[in-house]
N, C-alpha and C positions, 0 to 999 in steps of 0.2 A: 504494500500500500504506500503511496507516495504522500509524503509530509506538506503541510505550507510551508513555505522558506523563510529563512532565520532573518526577522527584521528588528533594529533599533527602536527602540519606541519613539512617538512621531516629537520633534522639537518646536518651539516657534517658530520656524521659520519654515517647515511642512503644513502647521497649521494653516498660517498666514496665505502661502499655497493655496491650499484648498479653499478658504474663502475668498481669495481674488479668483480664482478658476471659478466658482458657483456663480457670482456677479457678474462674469466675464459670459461665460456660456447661456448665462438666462437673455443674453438680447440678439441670441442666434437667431431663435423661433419669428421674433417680430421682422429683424432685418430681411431673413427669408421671404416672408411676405409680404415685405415692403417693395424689394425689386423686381425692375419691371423685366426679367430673365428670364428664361427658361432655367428650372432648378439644377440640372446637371450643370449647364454651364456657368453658375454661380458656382457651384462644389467644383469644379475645375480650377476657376480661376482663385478660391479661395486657395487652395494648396498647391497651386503654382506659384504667386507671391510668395506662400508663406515661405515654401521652398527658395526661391529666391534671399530672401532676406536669412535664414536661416546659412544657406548653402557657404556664402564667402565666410562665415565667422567660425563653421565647421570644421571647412577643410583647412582654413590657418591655425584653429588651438588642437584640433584632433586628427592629424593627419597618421599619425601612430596608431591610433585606436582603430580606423578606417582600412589600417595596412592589416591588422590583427586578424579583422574578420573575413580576410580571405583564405587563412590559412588554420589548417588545422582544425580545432574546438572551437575558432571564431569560427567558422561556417556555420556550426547550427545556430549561435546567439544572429549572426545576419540572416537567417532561415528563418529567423521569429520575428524580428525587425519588416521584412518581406512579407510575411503572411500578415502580422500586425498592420501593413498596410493595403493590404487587399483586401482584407476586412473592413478598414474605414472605408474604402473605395464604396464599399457595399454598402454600407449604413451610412452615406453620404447621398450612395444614388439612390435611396427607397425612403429616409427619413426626411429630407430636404423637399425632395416634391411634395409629400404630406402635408407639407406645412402651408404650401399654398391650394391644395386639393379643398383641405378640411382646416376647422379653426385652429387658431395660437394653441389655444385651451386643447383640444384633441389631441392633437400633435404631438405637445409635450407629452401629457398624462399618458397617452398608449406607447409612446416611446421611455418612457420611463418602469416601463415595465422590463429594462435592463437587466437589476439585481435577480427577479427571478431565475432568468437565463441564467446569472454568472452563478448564481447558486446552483444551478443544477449541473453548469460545467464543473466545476467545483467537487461535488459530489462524483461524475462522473473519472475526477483526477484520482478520488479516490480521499479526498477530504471531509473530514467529518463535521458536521456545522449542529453547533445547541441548536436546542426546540426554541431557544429564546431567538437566536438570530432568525429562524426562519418566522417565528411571530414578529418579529421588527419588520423582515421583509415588508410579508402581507400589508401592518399597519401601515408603512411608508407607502405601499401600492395604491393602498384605499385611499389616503388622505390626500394624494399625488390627485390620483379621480378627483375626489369632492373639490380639491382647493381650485383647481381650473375649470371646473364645469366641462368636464370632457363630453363632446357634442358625438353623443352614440347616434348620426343620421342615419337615415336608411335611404338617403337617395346616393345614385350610385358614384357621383364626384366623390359625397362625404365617404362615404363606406370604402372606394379607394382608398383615399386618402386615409382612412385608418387602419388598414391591412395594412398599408406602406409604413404606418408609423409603429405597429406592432414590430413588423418585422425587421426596421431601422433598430428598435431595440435588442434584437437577438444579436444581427450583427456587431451594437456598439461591444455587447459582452463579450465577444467573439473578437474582438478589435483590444478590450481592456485585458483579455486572458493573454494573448501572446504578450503583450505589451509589458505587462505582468514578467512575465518569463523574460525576457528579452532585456527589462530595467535592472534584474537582478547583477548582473557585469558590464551593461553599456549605459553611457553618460546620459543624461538625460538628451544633449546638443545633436548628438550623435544617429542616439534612435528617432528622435523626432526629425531629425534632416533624409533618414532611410526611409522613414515610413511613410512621412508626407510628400517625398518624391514618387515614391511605387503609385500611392495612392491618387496623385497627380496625371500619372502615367497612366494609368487603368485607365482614368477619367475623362482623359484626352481622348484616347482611343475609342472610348464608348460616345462623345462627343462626337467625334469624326466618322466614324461608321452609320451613328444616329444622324448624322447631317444636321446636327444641334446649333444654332447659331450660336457664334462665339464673340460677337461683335456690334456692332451699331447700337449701342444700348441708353438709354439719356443720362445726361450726368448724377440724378439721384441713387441712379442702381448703382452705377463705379462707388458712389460713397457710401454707400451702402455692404457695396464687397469688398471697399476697405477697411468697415468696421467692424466688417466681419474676421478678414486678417488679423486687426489689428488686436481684437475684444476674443472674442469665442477661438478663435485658433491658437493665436501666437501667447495672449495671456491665460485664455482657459483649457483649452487638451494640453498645453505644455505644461500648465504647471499642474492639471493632474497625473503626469505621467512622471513629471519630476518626484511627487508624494508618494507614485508607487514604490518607490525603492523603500519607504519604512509606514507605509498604509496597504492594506490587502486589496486585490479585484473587486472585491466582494465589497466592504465596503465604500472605497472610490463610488462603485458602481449607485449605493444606497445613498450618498452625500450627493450625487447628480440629481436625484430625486429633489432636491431645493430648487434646481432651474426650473421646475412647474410650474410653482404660483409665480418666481420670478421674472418669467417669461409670461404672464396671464398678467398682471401687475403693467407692465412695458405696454404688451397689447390693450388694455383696458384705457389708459393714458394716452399711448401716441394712435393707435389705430380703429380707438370705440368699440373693442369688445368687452362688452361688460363680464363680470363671472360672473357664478350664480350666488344666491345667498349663504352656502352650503360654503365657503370659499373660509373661510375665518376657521370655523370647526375641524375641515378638509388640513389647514394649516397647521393646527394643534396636532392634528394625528400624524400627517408624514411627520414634524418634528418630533413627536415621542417615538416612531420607527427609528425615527435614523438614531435617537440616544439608546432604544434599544438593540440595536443593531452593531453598536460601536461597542458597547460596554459588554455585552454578550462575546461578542468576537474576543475582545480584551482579557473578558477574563477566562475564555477558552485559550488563547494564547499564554498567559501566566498557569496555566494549569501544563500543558505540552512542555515536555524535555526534550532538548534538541538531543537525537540518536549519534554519536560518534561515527565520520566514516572511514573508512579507510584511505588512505592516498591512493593506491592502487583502483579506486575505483570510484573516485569522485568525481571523474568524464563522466559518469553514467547518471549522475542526480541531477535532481532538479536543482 
């Protein structure tokens, strides 16, 4: 049975992390349906900048690190790096159209059904999660619902549009498990420069064969998908990817669960969706999820002894 990996407990400055990434990532939802884009080529152009910006600062401080992962035991950690970006690829192209299919409020709430995923990949690693953390799940799930007013329509735009955002969430889990893996010996600079180029690359591709415009767009959407670079990319998936090195998938994934009302909140203000009254109590319950989710996790990790390995055969762990 394969263990979770041996993390530091989280400092200030993972904290700190994590509430600029929750802020950062709640004005993804609205910016997406504010531009006037077709949704792939918004997620194209977001992770080709971000690539851009990231790229020259990469290859100048970690040009070692980059030499590493073609040789040897660095190939599987770039192997995780790789899939970790075909994944976002994937919950970039099903979660993003959602957002303008169906409302802010949907969107999020069915794509926040992330944690469940990571929980069950999780169990499927062979990890064993308290009955408390999988009740934190649930509660963060339900409250995630209530506080957005997720719009269950039945006409068939809406009802896309929430298939896509369901399924936006499997893959984000699916995006945070390699990522997971992959942070455990690559910098933070490093992985997100591998991943958001693969992810980049898919996206083009799928742009270009789709015949997807990638161009003439009015000046509100470019500022719009550079706020998107700049807010939900560059300050929110970096720096929850930074946090994974001493916070778990599973968690990460339950703290995402804030970009809900966050993003319902932004859309209620800038674009007149109102929530429903259900929005305040919806509030209270993700936040008791995500404290029971963290503190549950916590104290199954102070209970876990890390097993001794052998050198002879620490290629082979996780």
């Amino acid at each position: 049975m394969s263990s979770a990996p041996h993390r530091p407990p989280p400092d200030a400055l993972t904290l700190g992390a994590l509430v600029l990434a929750v802020a950062a990532v709640s004005s993804s939802a609205p910016l997406v349906a504010f531009a006037a884009a077709p949704a792939l080529a918004v997620a194209c152009w977001r992770n080709l900048l971000s690539v851009a910006v990231l790229g020259p600062v990469s290859l100048a401080r970690r040009r070692a690190e980059f030499r590493a992962l073609t040789v040897g035991a660095g190939r599987r950690e770039a192997l995780y790096c790789v899939l970790s970006g075909v994944a976002l690829a994937a919950h970039f192209a099903t979660w993003m159209p959602s957002a303008q299919l169906t409302t802010v409020a949907a969107a999020t709430a069915l794509g926040a059904t992330q944690p469940v995923w990571q929980g069950l990949i999780a169990r499927w690693q062979g990890r064993r999660r308290p009955l408390a953390v999988w009740a934190g799940i649930a509660v963060a799930v339900l409250g995630a619902v209530l506080a957005t007013g997720a719009d269950f329509a039945v006409s068939g735009r809406a009802f896309a549009g929430d298939l896509l955002a369901v399924t936006g969430g499997m893959f984000a889990a699916v995006y945070t498990a390699f990522g997971e893996r992959a942070r455990a010996t690559i910098s933070t600079t490093t992985y997100t420069t591998i991943c958001y180029g693969v992810c980049a690359a898919v996206l083009l591709v799928v742009c270009l064969l789709g015949g997807v415009r990638l161009h003439g767009y009015p000046a509100g959407t470019w500022l719009a998908i550079l706020g998107l670079v700049a807010g939900a990319q560059l300050l929110g998936h970096s720096m929850f990817n930074y946090a994974l090195h001493r916070v778990s998938a599973t968690t990460v994934s339950v703290l995402i669960l804030l970009e809900a009302p966050g993003a319902a909140l932004i859309a209620w203000a800038w674009l007149g969706q109102l929530p429903r009254p259900l929005a305040l109590p919806g509030l209270a319950l993700l936040l008791a999820g995500v404290a029971v989710v963290v503190l549950g996790g916590a104290r199954a990790g102070r209970r876990a002894e890390p097993v001794p390995v052998p050198a002879d055969a620490a290629a082979l762990t996780d």
